[in-house]
C-alpha positions as a Markdown table, in Angstrom:
| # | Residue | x | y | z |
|---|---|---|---|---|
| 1 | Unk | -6.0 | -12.8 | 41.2 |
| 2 | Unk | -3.4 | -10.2 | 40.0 |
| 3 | Unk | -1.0 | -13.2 | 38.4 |
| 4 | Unk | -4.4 | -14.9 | 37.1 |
| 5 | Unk | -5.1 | -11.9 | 35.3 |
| 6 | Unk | -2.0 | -10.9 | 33.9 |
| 7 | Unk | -1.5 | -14.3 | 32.3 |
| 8 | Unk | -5.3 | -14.0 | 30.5 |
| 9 | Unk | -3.7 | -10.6 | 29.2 |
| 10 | Unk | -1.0 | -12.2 | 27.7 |
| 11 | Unk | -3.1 | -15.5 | 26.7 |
| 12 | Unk | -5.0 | -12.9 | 24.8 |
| 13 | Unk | -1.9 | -11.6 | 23.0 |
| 14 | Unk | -1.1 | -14.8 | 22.0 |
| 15 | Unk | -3.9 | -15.6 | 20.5 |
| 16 | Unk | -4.2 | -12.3 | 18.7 |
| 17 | Unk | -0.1 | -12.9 | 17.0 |
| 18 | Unk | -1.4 | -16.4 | 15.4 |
| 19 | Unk | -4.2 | -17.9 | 14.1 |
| 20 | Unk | -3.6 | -21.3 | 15.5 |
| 21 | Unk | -2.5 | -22.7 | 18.6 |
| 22 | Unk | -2.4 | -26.4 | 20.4 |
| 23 | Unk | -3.0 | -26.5 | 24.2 |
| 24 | Unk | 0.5 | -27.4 | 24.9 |
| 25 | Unk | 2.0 | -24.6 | 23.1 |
| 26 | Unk | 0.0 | -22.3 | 25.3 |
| 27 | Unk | 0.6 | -24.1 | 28.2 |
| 28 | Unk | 4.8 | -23.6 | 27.3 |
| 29 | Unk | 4.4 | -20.0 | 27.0 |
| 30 | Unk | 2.6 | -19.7 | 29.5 |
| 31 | Unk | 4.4 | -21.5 | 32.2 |
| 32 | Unk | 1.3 | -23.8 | 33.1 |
| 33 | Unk | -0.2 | -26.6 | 32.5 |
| 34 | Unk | -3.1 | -27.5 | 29.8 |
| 35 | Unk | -5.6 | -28.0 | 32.2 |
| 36 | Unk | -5.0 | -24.3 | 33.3 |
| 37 | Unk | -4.9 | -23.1 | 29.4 |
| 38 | Unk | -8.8 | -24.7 | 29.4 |
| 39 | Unk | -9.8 | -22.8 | 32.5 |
| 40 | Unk | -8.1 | -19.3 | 30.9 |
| 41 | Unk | -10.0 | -20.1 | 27.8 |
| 42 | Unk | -13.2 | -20.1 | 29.7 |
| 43 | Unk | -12.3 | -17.5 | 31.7 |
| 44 | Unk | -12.3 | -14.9 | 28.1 |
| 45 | Unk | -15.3 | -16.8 | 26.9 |
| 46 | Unk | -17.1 | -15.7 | 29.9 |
| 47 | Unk | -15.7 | -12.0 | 29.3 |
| 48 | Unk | -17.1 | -12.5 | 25.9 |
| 49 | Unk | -14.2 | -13.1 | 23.7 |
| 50 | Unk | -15.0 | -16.1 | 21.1 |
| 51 | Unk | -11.9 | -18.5 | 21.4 |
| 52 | Unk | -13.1 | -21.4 | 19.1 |
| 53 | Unk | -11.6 | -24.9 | 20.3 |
| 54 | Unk | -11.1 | -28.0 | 17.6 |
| 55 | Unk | -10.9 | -31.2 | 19.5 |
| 56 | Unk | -8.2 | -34.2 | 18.6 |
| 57 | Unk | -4.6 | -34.9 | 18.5 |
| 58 | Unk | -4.0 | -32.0 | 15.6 |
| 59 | Unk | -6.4 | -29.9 | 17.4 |
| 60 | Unk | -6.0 | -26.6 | 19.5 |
| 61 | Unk | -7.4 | -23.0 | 19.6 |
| 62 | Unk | -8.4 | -19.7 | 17.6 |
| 63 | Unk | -9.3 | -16.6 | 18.6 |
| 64 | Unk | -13.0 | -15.8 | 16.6 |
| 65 | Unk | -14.1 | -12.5 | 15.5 |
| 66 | Unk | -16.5 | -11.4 | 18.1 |
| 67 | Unk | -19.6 | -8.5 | 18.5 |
| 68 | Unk | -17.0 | -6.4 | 19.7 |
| 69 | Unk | -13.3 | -5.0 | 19.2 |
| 70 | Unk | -11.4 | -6.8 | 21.8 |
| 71 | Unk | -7.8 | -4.8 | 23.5 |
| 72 | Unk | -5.2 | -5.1 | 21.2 |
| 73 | Unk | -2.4 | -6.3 | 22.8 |
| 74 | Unk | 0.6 | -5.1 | 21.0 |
| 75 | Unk | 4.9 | -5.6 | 22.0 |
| 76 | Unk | 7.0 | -2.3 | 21.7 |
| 77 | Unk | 8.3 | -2.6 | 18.5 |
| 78 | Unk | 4.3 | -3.0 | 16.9 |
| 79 | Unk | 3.4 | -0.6 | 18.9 |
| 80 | Unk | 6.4 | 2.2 | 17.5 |
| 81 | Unk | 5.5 | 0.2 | 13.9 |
| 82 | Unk | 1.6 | 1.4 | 14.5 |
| 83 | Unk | 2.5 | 4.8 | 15.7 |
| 84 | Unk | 4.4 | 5.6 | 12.7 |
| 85 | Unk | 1.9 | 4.4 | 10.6 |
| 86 | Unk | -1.0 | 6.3 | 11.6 |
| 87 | Unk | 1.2 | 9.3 | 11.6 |
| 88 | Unk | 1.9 | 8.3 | 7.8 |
| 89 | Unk | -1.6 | 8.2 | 7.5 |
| 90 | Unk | -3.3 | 10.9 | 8.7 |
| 91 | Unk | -1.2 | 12.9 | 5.6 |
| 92 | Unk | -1.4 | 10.6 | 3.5 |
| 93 | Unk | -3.0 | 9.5 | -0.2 |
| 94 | Unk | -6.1 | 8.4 | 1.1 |
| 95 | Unk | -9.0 | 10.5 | 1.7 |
| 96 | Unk | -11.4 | 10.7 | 4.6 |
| 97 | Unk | -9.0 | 8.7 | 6.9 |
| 98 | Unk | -6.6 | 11.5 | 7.8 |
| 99 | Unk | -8.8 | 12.6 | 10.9 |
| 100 | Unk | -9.3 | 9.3 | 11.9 |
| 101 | Unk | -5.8 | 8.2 | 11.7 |
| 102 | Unk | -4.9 | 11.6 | 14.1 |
| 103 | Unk | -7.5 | 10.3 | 16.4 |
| 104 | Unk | -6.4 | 7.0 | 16.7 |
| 105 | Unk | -2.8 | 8.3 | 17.2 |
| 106 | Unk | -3.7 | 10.2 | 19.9 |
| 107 | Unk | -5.4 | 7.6 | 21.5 |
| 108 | Unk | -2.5 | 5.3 | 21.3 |
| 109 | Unk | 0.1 | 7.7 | 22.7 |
| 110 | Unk | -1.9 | 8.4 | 25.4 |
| 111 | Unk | -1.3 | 4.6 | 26.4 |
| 112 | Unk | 1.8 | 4.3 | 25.5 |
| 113 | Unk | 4.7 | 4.2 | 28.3 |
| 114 | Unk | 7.4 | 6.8 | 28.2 |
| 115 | Unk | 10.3 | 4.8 | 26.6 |
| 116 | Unk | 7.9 | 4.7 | 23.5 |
| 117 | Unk | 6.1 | 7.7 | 23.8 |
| 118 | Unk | 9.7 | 9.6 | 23.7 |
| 119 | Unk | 10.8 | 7.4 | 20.6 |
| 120 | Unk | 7.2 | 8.3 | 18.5 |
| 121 | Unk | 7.4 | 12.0 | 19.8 |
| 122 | Unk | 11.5 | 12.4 | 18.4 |
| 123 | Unk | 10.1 | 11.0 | 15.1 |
| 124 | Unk | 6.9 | 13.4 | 15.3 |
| 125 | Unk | 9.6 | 16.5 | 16.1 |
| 126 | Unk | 12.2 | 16.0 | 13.8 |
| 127 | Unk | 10.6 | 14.8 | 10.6 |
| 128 | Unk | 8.9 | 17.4 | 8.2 |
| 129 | Unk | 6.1 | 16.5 | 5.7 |
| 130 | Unk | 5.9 | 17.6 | 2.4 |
| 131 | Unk | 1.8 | 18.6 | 1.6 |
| 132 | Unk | 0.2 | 15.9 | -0.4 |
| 133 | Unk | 0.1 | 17.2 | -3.8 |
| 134 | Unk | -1.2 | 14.3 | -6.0 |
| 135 | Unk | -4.4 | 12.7 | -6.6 |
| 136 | Unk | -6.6 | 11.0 | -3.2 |
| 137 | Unk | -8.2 | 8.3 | -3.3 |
| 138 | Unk | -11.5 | 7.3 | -1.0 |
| 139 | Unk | -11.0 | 5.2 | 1.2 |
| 140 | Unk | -14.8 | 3.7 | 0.7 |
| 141 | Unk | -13.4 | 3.1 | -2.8 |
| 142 | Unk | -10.1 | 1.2 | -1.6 |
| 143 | Unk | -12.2 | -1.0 | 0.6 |
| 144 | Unk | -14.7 | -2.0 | -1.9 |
| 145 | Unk | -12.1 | -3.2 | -4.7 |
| 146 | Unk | -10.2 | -4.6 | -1.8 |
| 147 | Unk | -13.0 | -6.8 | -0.8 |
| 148 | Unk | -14.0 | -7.4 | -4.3 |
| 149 | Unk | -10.7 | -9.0 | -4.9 |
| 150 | Unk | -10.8 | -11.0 | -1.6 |
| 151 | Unk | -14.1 | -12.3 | -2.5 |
| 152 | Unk | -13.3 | -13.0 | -6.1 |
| 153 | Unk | -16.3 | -11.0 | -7.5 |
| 154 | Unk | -16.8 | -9.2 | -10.7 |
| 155 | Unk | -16.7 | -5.8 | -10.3 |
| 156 | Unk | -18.3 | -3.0 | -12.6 |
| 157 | Unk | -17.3 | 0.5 | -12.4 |
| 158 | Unk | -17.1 | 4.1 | -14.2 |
| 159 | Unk | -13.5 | 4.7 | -14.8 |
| 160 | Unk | -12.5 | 8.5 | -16.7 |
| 161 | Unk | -9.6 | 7.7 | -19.2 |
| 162 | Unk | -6.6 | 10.0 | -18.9 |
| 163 | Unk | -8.2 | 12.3 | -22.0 |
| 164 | Unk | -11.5 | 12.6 | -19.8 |
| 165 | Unk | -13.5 | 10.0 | -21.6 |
| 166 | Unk | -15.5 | 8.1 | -19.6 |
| 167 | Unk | -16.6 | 4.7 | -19.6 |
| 168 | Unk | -18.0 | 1.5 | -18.0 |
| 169 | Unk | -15.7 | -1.7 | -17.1 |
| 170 | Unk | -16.3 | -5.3 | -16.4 |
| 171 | Unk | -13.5 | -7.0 | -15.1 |
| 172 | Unk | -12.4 | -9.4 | -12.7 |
| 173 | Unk | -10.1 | -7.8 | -9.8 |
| 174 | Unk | -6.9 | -9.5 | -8.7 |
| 175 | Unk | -4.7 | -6.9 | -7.0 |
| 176 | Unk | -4.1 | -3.4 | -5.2 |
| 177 | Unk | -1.1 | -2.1 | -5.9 |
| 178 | Unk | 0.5 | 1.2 | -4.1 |
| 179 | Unk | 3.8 | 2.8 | -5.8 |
| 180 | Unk | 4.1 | 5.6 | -2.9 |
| 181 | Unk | 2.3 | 8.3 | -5.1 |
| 182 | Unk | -0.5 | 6.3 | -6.6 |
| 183 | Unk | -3.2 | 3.4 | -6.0 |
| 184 | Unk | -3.4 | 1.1 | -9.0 |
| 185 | Unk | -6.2 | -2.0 | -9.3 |
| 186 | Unk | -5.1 | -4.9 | -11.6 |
| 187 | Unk | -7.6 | -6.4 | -13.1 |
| 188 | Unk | -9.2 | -8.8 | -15.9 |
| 189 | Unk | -10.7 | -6.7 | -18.7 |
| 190 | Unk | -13.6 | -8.9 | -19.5 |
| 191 | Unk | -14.2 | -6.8 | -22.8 |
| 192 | Unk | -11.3 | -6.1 | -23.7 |
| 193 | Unk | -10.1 | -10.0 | -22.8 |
| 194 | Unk | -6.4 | -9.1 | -21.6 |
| 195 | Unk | -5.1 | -7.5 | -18.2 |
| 196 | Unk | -5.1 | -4.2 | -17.8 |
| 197 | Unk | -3.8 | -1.5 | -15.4 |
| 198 | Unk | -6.5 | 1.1 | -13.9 |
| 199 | Unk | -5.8 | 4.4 | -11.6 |
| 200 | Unk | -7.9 | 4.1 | -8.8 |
| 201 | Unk | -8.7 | 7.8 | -8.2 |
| 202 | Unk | -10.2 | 7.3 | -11.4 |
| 203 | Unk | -12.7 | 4.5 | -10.5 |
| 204 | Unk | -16.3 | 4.3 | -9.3 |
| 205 | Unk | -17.5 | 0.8 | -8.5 |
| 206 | Unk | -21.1 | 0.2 | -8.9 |
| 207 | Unk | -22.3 | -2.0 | -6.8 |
| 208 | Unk | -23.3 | -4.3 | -5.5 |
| 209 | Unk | -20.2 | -6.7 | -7.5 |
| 210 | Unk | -21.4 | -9.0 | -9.9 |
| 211 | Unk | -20.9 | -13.2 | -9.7 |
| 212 | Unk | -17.5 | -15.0 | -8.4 |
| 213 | Unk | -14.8 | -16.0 | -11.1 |
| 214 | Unk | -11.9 | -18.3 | -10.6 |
| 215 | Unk | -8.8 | -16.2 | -10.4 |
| 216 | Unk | -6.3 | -15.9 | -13.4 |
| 217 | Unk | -2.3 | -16.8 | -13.3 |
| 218 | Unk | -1.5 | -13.4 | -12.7 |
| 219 | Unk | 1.0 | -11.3 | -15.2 |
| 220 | Unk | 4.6 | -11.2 | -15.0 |
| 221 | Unk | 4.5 | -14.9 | -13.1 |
| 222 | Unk | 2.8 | -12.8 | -10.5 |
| 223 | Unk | 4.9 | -9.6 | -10.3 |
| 224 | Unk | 2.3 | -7.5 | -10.2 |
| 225 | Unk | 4.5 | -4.9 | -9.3 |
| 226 | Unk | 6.4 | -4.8 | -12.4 |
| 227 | Unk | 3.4 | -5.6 | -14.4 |
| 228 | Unk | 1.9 | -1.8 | -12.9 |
| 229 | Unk | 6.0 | -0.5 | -13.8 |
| 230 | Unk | 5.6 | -1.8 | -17.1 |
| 231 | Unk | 1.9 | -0.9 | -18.1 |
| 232 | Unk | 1.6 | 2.7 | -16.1 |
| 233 | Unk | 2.8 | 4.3 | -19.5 |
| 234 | Unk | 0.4 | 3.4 | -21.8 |
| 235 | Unk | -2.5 | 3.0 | -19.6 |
| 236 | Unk | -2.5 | 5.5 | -17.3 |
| 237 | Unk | -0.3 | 8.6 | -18.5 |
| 238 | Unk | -1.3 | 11.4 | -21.0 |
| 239 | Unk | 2.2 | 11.9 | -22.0 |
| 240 | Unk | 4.9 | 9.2 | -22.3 |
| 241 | Unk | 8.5 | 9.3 | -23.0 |
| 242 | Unk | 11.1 | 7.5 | -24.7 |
| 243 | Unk | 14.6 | 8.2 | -22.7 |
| 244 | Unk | 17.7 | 6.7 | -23.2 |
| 245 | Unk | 20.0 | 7.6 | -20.2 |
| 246 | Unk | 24.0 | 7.4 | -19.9 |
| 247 | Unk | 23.8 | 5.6 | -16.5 |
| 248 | Unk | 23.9 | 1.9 | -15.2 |
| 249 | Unk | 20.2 | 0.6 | -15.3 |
| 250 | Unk | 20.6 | -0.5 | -11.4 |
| 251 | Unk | 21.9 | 3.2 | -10.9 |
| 252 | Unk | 18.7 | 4.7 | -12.7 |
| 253 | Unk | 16.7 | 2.3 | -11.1 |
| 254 | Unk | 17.6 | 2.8 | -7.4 |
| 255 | Unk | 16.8 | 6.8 | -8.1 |
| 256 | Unk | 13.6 | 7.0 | -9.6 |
| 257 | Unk | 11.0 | 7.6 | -7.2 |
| 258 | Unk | 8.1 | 5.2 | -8.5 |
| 259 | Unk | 9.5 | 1.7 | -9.8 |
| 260 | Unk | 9.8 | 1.6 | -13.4 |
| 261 | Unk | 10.8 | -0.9 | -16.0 |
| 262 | Unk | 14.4 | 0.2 | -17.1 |
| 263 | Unk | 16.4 | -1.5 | -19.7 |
| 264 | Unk | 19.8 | -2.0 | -19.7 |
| 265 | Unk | 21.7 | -1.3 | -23.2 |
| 266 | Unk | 24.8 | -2.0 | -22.3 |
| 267 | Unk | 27.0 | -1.2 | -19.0 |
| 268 | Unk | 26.7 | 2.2 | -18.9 |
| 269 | Unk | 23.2 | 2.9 | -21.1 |
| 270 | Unk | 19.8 | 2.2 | -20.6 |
| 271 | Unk | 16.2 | 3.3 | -21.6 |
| 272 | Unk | 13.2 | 3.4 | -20.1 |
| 273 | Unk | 9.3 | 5.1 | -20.8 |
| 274 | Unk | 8.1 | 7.1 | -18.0 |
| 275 | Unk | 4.9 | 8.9 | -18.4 |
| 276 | Unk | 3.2 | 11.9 | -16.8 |
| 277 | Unk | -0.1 | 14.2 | -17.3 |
| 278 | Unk | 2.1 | 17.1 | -17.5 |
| 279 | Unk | 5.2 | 17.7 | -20.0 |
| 280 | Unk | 6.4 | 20.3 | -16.7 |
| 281 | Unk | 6.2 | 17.4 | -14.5 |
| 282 | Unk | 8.1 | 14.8 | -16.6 |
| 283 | Unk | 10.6 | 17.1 | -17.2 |
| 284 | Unk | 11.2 | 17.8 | -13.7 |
| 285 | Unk | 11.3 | 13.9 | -12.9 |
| 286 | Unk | 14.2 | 13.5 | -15.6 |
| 287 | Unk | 16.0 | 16.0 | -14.0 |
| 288 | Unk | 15.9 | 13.9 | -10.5 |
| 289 | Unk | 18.3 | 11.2 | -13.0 |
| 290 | Unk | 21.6 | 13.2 | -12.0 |
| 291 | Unk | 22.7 | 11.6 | -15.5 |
| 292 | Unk | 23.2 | 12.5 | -19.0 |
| 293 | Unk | 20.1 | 11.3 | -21.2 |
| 294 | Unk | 18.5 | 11.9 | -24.5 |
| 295 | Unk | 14.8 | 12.2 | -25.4 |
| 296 | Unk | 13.7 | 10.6 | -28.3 |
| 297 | Unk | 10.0 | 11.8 | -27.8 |
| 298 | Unk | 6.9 | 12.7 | -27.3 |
| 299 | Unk | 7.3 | 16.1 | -29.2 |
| 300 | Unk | 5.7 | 18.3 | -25.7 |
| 301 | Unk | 8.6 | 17.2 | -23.6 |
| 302 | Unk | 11.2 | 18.4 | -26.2 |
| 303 | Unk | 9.7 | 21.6 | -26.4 |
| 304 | Unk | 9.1 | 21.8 | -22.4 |
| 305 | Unk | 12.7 | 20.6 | -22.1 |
| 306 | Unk | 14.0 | 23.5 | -24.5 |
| 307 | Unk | 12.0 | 26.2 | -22.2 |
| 308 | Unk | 13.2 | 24.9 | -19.4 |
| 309 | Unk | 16.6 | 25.3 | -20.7 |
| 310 | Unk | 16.4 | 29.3 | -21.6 |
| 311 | Unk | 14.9 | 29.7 | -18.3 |
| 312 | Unk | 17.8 | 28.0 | -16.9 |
| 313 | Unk | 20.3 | 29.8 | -18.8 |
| 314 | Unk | 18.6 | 33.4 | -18.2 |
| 315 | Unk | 18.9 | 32.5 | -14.5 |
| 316 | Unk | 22.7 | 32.3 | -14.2 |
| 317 | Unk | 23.4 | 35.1 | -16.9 |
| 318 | Unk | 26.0 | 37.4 | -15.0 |
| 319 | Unk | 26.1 | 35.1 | -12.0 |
| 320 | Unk | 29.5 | 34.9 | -10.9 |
């Protein structure tokens, strides 16, 4: 009874890593032979999980999505993977999850055996969290455009422009995109008739979404990515800049902390246009360059940059 049980535990598993599987790959894992696989698959249908079987040579089984959440079977290294996440989480840029995430975390620990709890505690004890200090997004919110994008459905929403405007957009949704500090939807701008680039923290859907479309070639031969890099200047920042920095592109590249489309102007020159809603805080992220680099504009950041640099000077005036 014991082995019969562990081997619908790890049948389960199984099923759960892939979508698809033929009886005689089963039956190789599992050390048995087909006809067994057949009785174990009954056996979780009776326990109520839906394992849907598709007769023929080409044929095999699936594991269904069921009434019910059914154990999650998970190796050592998806378990550490999943720990880490949910502590990632539950201080994270997302609203409204962060409890949830510190429950689930706890839960999970609880279960985990002491080889793994040790690993996820030394991670807990030695890393240190800086506080969240940029816009959140809700969760609700994610979800909706995420589905909406899945589901290829129009989706209206309220979205408040960088100079507080507000206004209502039709577009067709294609992608979520995350750059570590910010949630970005690209999307179709039915009005406007080209792609544009949206903050998410600055969206409202209305719903319910409007009527399917066929999805677009995304932009950049789908690098959506670099399509965000590209476009967070114009469309999403109060204040951008024109920088041309004495440093390899690669070099600027690898240091900035959100991706960004830099130019190369040679070997040992390139330019790129970062943005901001604050002259302080552009400033402060041209000072992460460790480089030499000249500002060709907007007007705000030279004069931020020039009060930065009496401050600087008055702060190491008889310093030895």
């Amino acid at each position: 009874m014991l082995e019969t049980s562990a081997r619908l535990l790890k049948l389960l598993s199984l099923l759960q890593a892939r979508r698809n599987w033929t009886g005689a790959e089963l039956a190789e894992r599992l050390s048995v032979t087909t006809r067994t696989v057949r009785n174990d698959v009954e056996r979780l249908r009776g326990l109520g999980y839906p394992v849907h079987a598709t007769p023929g040579a080409t044929g095999g089984y699936r594991l269904g999505v069921g009434a019910s959440l059914p154990p999650l079977l998970l190796d050592d290294e998806e378990a550490v993977a999943v720990a880490v996440s949910l502590r990632t989480a539950a201080g994270g840029s997302v609203a409204a999850i962060e409890e949830n995430a510190a429950r689930a975390l706890v839960k999970l620990r609880q279960v985990l055996p002491s080889r793994l709890r040790r690993r996820v505690d030394a991670l807990q004890a030695y890393t240190v969290s800086t506080p969240w200090d940029g816009p959140s997004v809700d969760a609700e919110v994610l979800t909706t455009i995420a589905a909406a994008c899945r589901d290829q459905e129009r989706l209206r929403f309220d979205y408040r422009g960088h100079d507080g405007g507000e206004s209502v957009r039709v577009t067709e949704p294609h992608r979520l995109v995350h750059t570590g500090r910010r949630w970005y939807l690209v999307a179709w701008d039915l009005e406007r008739d080209d792609w544009r680039t949206f903050r998410v923290d600055r969206i409202r859907p209305r719903t319910p979404t409007g009527p399917r479309f066929t999805p677009r070639p995304l932009p950049e031969d789908g690098d959506v990515a670099r399509h965000v890099a590209r476009g967070v200047g114009t469309a999403t920042w109060r204040y951008r800049a024109r920088v041309i920095v004495h440093a390899p592109a690669a070099q600027v590249a690898a240091r900035l902390p959100v991706p960004s489309d830099v130019r190369p102007l040679g070997e040992d020159r390139c330019v790129f246009e970062p943005g901001s809603d604050s002259p302080l805080m552009l400033a402060g992220y041209l000072a992460m360059l460790d480089a030499d680099f000249t500002v060709e504009g907007p007007p705000e950041l030279v004069a931020e940059l020039r009060v930065l640099a009496d401050r600087f000077r008055r702060a190491v005036e008889g310093a030895d």
